[in-house]
N, C-alpha and C positions, 0 to 999 in steps of 0.2 A: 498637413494637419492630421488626415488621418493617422499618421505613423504614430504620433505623438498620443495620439488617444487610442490608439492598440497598443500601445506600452505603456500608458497609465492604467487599462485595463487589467493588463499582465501584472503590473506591479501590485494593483490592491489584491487581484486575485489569486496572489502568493501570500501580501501582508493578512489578509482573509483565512488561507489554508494554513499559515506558523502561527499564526492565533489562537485557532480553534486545537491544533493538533494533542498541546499536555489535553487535553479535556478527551477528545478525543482516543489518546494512548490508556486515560484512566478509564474509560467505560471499556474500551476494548481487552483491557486487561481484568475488567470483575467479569465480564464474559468467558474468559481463558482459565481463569479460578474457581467457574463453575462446573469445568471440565470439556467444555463445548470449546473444536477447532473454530477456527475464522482465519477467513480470507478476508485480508484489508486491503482496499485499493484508496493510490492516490495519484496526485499529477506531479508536484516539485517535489523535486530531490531533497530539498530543506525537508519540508515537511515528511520525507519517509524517512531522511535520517533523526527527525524528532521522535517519532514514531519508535524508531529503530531502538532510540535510546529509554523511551521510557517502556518497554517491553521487552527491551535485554533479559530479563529474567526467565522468558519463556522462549530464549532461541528463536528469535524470526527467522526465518528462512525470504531470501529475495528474490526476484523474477522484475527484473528492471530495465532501464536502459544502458543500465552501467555496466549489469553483469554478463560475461560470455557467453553461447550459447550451454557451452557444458554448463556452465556454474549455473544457469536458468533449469537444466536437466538434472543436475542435485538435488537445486531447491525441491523442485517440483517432487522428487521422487520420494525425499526428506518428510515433506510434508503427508505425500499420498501414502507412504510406511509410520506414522506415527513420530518420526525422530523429532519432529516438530508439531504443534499448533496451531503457528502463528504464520500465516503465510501472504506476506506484503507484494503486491502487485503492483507496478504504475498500469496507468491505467491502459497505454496503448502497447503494452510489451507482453499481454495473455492470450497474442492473438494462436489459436493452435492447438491451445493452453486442455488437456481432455484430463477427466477424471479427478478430479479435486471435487467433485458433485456427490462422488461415493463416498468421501470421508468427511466433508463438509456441506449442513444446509445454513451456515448464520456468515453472511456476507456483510461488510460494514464501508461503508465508501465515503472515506473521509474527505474528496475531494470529487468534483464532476472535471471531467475532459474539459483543456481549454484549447478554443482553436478561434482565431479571430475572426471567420468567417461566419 
């Protein structure tokens, strides 16, 4: 029984975060038009590639579970030189993560960690 109500948890708490994400991609994006970088963190991969798509314009740059350690050492460097942004976090893959504080103070956390425990 528990199992069943940790994955009905899991479930709304992705249908929750693909919900909210266009609303989300649009406030995050009159922030990027103001000129101010951001750091976006989330949890599902849905929702970063929602994200991903309604902010194509401004070049996200990613640090995820998906991507290599090099490709997380691009992003990063992309972002902290200006080539970027927009810079999309999950939320457990910034562990390490130094200096994105010097180029960015507007952080936006379109999703909280989920852990069953």
């Amino acid at each position: 029984r528990k199992q069943v109500e940790n994955a009905l948890a899991q479930s709304l708490r992705m249908a929750t975060g693909i919900a909210k994400a266009g609303a989300i991609g649009e406030f995050v994006k009159l922030i990027l038009e103001s000129g101010e970088p951001v750091c976006l963190f989330a949890w599902h991969r849905e929702v970063i590639d929602i994200l991903c798509m309604k902010l194509r314009d401004h070049k996200p740059v990613l640090c995820t579970g998906t991507e290599s350690p090099g490709l997380k050492e691009q992003a990063k460097k992309a972002f902290r030189e200006g080539a970027s942004n927009c810079f999309i976090c999950s939320n457990r893959s910034g562990a390490g993560i130094d200096g994105l504080q010097d180029r960015c103070s507007v952080a936006v956390i379109a999703e909280l960690d989920y852990s069953p425990a």
